[in-house]
N, CA, C and O of each residue as an XYZ file, in Angstrom:
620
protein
N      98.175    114.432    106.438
C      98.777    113.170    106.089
C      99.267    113.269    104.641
O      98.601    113.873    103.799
N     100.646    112.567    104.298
C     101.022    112.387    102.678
C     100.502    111.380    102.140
O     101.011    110.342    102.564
N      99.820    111.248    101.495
C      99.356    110.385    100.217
C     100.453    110.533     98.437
O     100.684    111.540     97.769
N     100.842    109.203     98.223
C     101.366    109.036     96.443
C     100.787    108.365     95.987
O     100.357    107.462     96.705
N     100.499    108.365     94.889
C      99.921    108.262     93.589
C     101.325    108.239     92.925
O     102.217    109.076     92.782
N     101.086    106.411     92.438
C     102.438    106.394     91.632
C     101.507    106.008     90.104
O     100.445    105.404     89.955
N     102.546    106.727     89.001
C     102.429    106.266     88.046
C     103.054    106.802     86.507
O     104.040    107.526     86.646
N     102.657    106.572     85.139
C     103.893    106.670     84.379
C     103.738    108.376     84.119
O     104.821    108.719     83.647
N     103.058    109.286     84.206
C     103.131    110.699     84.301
C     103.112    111.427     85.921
O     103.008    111.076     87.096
N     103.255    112.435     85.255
C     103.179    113.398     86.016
C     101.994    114.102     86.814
O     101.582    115.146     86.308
N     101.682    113.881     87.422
C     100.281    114.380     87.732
C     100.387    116.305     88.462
O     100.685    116.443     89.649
N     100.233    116.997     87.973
C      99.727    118.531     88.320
C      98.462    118.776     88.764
O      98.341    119.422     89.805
N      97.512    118.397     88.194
C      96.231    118.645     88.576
C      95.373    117.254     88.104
O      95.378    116.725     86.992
N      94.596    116.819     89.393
C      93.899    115.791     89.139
C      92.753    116.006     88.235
O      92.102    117.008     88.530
N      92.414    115.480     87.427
C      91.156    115.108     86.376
C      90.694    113.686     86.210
O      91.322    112.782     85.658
N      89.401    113.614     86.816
C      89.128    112.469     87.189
C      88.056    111.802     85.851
O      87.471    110.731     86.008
N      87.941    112.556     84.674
C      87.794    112.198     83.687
C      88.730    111.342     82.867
O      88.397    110.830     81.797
N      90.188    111.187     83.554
C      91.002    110.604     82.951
C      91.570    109.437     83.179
O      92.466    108.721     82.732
N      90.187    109.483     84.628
C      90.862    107.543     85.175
C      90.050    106.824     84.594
O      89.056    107.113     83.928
N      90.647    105.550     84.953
C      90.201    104.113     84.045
C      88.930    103.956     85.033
O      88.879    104.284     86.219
N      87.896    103.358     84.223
C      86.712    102.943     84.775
C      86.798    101.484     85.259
O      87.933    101.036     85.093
N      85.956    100.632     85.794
C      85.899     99.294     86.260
C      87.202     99.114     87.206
O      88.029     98.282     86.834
N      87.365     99.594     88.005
C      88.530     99.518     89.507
C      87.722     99.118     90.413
O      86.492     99.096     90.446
N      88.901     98.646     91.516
C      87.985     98.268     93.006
C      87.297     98.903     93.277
O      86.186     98.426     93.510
N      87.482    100.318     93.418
C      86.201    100.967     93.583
C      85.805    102.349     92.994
O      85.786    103.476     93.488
N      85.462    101.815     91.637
C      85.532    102.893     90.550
C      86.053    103.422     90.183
O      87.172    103.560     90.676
N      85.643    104.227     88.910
C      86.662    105.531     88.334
C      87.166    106.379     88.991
O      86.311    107.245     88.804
N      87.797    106.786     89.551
C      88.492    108.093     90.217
C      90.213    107.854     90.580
O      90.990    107.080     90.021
N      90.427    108.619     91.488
C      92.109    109.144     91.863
C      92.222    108.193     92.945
O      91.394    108.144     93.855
N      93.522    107.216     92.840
C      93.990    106.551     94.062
C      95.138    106.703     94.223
O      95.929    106.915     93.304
N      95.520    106.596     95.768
C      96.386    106.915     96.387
C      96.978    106.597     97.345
O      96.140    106.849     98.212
N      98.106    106.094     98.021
C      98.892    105.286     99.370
C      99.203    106.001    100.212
O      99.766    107.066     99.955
N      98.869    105.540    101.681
C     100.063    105.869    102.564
C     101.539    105.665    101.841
O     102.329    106.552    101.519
N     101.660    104.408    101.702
C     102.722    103.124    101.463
C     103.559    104.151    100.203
O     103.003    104.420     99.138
N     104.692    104.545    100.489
C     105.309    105.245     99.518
C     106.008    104.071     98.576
O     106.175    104.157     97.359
N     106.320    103.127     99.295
C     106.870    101.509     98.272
C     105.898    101.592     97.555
O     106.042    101.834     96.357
N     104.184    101.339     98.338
C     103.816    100.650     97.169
C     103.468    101.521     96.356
O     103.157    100.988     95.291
N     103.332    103.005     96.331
C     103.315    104.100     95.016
C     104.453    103.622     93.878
O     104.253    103.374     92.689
N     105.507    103.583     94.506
C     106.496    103.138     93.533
C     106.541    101.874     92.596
O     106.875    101.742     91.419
N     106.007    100.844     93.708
C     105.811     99.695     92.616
C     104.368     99.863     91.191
O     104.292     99.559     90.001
N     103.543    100.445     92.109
C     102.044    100.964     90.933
C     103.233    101.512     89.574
O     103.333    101.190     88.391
N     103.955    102.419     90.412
C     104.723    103.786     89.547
C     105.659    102.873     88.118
O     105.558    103.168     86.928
N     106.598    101.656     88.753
C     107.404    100.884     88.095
C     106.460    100.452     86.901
O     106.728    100.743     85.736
N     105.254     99.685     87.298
C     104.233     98.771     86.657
C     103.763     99.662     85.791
O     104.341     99.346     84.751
N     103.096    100.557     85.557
C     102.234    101.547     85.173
C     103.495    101.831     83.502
O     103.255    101.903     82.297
N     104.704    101.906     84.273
C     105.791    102.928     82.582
C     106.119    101.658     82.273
O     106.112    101.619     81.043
N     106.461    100.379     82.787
C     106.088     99.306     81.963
C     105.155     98.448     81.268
O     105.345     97.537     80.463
N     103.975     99.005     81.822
C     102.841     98.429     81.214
C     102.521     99.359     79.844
O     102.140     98.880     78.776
N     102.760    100.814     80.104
C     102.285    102.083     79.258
C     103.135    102.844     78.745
O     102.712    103.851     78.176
N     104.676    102.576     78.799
C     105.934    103.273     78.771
C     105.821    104.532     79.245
O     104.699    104.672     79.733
N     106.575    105.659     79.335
C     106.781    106.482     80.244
C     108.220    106.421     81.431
O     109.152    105.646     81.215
N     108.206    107.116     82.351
C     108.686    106.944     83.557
C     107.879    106.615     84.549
O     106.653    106.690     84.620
N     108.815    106.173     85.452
C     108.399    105.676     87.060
C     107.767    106.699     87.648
O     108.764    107.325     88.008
N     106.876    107.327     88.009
C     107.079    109.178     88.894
C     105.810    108.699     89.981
O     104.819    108.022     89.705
N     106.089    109.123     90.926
C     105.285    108.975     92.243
C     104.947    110.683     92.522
O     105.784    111.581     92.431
N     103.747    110.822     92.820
C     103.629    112.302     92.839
C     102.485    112.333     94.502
O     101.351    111.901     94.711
N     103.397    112.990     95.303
C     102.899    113.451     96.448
C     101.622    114.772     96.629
O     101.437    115.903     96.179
N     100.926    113.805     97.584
C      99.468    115.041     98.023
C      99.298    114.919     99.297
O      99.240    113.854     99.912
N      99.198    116.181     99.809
C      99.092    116.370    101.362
C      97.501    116.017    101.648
O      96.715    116.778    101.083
N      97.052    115.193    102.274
C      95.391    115.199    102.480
C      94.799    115.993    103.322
O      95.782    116.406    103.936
N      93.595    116.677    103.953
C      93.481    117.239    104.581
C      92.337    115.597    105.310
O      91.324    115.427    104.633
N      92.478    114.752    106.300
C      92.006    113.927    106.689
C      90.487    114.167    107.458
O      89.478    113.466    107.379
N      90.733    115.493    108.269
C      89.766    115.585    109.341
C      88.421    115.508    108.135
O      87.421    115.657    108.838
N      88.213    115.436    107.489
C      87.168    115.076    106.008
C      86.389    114.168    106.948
O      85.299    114.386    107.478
N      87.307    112.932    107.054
C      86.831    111.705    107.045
C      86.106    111.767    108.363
O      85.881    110.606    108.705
N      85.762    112.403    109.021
C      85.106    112.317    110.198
C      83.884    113.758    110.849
O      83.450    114.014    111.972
N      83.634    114.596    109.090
C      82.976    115.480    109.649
C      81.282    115.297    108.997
O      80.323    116.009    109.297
N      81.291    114.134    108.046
C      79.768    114.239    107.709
C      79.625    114.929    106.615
O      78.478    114.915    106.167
N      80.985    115.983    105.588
C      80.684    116.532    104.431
C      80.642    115.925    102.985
O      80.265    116.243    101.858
N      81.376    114.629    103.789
C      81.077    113.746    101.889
C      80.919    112.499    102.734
O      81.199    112.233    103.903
N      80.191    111.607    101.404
C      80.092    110.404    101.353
C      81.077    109.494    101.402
O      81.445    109.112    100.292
N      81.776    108.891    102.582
C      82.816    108.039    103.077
C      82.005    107.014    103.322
O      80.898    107.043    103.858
N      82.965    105.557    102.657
C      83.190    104.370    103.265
C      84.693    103.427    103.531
O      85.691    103.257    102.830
N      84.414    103.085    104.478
C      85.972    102.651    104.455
C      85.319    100.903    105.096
O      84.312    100.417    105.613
N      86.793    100.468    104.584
C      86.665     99.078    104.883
C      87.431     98.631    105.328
O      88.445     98.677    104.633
N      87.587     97.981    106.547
C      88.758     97.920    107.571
C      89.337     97.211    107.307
O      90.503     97.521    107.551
N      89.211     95.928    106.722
C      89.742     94.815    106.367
C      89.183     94.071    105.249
O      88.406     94.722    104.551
N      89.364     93.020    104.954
C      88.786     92.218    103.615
C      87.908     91.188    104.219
O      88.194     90.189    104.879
N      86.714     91.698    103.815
C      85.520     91.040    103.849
C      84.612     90.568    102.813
O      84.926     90.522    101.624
N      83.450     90.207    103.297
C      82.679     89.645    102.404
C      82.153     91.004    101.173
O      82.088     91.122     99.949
N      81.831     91.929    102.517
C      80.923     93.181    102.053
C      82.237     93.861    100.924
O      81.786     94.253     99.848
N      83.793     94.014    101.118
C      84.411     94.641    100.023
C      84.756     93.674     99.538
O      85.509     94.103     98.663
N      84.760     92.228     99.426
C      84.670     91.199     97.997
C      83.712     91.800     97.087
O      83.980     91.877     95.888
N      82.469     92.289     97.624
C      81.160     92.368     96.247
C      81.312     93.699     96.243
O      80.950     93.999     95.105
N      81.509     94.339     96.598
C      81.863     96.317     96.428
C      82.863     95.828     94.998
O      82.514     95.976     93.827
N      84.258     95.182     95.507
C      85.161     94.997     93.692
C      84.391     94.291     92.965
O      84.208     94.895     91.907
N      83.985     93.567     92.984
C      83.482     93.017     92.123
C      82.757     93.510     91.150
O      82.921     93.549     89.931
N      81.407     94.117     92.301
C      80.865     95.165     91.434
C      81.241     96.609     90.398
O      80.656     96.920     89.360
N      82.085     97.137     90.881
C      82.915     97.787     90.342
C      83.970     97.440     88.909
O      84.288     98.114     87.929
N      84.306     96.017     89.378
C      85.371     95.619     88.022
C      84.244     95.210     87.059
O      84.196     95.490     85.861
N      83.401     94.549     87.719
C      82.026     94.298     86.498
C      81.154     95.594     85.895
O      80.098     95.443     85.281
N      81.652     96.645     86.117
C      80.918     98.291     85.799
C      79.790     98.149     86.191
O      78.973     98.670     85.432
N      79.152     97.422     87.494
C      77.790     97.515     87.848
C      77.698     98.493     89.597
O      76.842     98.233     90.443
N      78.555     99.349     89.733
C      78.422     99.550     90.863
C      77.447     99.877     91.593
O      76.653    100.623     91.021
N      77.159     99.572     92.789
C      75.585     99.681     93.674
C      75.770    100.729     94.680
O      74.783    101.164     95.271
N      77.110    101.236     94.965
C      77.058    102.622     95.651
C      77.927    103.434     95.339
O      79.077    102.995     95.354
N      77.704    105.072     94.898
C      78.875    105.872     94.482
C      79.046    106.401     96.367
O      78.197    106.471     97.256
N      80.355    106.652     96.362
C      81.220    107.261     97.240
C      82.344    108.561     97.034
O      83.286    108.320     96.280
N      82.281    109.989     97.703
C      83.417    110.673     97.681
C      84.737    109.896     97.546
O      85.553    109.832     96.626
N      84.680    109.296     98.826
C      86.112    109.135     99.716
C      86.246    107.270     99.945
O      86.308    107.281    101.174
N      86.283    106.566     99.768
C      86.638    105.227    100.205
C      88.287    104.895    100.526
O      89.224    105.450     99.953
N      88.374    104.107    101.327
C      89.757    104.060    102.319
C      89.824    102.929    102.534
O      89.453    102.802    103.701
N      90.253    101.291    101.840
C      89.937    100.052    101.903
C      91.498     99.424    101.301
O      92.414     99.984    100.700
N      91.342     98.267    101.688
C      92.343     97.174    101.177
C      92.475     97.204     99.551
O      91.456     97.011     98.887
N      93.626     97.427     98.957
C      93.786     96.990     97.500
C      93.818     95.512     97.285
O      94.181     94.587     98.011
N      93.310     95.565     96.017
C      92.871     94.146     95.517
C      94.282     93.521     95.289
O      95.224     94.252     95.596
N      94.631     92.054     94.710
C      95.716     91.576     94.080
C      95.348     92.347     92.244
O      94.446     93.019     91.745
N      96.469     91.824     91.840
C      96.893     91.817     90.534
C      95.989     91.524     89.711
O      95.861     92.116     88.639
N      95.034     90.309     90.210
C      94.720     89.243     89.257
C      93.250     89.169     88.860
O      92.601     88.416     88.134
N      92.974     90.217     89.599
C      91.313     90.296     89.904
C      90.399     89.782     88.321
O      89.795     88.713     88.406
N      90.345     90.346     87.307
C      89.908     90.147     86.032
C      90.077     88.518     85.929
O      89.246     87.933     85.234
N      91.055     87.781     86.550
C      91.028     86.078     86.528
C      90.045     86.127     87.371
O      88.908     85.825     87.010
N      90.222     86.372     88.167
C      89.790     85.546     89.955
C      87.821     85.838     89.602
O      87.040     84.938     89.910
N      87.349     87.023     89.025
C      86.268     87.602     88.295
C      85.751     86.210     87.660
O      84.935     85.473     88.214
N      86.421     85.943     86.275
C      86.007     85.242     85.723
C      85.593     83.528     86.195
O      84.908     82.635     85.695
N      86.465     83.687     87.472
C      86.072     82.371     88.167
C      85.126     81.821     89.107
O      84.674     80.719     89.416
N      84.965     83.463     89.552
C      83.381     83.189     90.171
C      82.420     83.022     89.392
O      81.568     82.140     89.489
N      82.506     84.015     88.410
C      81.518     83.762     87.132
C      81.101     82.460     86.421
O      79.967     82.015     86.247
N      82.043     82.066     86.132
C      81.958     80.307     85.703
C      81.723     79.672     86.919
O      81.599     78.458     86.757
N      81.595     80.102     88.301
C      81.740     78.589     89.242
C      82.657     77.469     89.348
O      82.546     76.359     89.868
N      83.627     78.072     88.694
C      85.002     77.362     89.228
C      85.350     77.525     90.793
O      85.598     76.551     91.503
N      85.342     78.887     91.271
C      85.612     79.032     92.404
C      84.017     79.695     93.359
O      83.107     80.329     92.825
N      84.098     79.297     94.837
C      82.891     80.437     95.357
C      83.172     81.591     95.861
O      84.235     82.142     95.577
N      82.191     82.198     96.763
C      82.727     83.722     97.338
C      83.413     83.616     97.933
O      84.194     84.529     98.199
N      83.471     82.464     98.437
C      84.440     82.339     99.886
C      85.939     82.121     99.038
O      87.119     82.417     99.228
N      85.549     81.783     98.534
C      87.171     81.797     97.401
C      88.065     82.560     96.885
O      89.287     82.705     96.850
N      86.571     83.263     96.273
C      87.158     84.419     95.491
C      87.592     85.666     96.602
O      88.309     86.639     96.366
N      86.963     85.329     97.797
C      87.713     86.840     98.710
C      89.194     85.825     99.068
O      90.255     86.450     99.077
N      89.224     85.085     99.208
C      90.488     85.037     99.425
C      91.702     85.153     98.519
O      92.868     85.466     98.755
N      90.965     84.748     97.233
C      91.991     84.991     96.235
C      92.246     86.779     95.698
O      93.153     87.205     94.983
N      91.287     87.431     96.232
C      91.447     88.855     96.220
C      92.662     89.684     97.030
O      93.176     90.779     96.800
N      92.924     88.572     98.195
C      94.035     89.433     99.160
C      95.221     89.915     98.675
O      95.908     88.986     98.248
N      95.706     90.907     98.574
C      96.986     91.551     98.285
C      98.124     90.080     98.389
O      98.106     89.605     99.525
N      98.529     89.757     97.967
C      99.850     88.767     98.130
C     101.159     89.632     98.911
O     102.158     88.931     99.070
N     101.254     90.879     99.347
C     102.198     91.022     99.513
C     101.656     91.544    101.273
O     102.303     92.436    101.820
N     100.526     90.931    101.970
C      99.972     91.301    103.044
C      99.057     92.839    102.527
O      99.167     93.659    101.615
N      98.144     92.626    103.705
C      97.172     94.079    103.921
C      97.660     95.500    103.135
O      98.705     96.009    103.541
N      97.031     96.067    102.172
C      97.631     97.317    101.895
C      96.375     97.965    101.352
O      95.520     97.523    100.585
N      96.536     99.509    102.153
C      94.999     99.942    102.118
C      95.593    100.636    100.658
O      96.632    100.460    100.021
N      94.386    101.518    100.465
C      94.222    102.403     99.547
C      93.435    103.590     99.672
O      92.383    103.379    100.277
N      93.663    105.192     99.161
C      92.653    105.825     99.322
C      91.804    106.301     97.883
O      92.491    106.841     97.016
N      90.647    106.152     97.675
C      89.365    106.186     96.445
C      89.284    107.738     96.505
O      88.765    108.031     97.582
N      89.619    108.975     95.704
C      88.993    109.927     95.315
C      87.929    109.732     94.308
O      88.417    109.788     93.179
N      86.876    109.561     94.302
C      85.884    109.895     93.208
C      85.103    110.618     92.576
O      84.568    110.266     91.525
N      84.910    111.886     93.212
C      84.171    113.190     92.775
C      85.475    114.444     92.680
O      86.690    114.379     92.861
N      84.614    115.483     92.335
C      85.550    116.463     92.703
C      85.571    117.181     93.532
O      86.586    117.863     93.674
N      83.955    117.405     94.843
C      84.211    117.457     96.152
C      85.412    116.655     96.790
O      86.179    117.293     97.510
N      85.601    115.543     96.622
C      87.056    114.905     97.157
C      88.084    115.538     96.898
O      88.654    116.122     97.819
N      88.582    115.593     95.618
C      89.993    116.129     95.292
C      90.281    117.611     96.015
O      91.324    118.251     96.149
N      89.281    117.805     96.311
C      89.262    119.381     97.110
C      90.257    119.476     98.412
O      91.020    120.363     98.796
N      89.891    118.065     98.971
C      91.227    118.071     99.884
C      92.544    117.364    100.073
O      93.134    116.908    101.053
N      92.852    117.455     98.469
C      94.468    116.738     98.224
C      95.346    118.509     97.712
O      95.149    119.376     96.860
N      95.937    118.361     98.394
C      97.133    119.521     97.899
C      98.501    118.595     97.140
O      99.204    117.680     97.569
N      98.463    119.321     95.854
C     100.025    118.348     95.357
C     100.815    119.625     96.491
O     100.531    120.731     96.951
N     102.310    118.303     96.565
C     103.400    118.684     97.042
C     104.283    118.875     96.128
O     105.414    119.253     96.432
């Protein structure tokens, strides 16, 4: 399967020392089916950080996900259980490390929507809804170790 990773460099070799900590679901390498939405990450990313747009393709080797050699979770849809997985994560308290996770991307806004459960402005039941992608369902794939990256080939 192709997986992109959009964003304002170039990526050659993944180093997962170099991702941002507190994400949906931790520090590590993410990546789309969705070649749009690589591009829009890709657009956002050289405007947020200047740079260029660059989307950089990796072949996955998938059968991973179904042999028992790393720690996979995936989340089929947006639930209660991956409301508190981000959460935990954007709050740097995470309660389970994972190789491989394969789940819905958060919205934009998460760091608001955070602070509103926190205060009790809003409840859980709230805050997962205000978590949904606005632009409909869009998964994501979580590299987090470097057993993972083992089965991304750049293209």
């Amino acid at each position: 399967m192709i997986l992109y990773h959009g964003s304002n460099i170039t990526i050659e070799q993944i180093d997962l020392s170099k991702s941002k900590p507190n994400k949906d679901f931790g520090q590590g390498f993410y990546l789309s089916e969705d070649e749009n939405q690589a591009n829009e990450m890709a657009r956002f990313k050289s405007l947020l950080l200047g740079g260029t747009a660059i989307v950089s393709k990796f072949e996955f080797d998938e059968s991973v996900m179904k042999t028992g050699a790393l720690r996979i979770k995936v989340f089929d849809g947006y639930s209660e259980e991956w409301a508190d997985f981000v959460f935990a994560n954007r709050e740097g308290k995470p309660v389970e490390k994972f190789d491989i996770i394969y789940g819905p991307i958060a919205n934009d806004k998460v760091g608001l929507q955070i602070r509103k459960l926190k205060d009790g402005s809003i409840d859980k039941k709230e805050f997962l809804n205000r978590l949904k992608y606005m632009k409909g369902i869009t998964y994501q794939y979580f590299f987090g170790t470097n057993d993972s990256i083992k089965y991304l080939k750049k293209l």
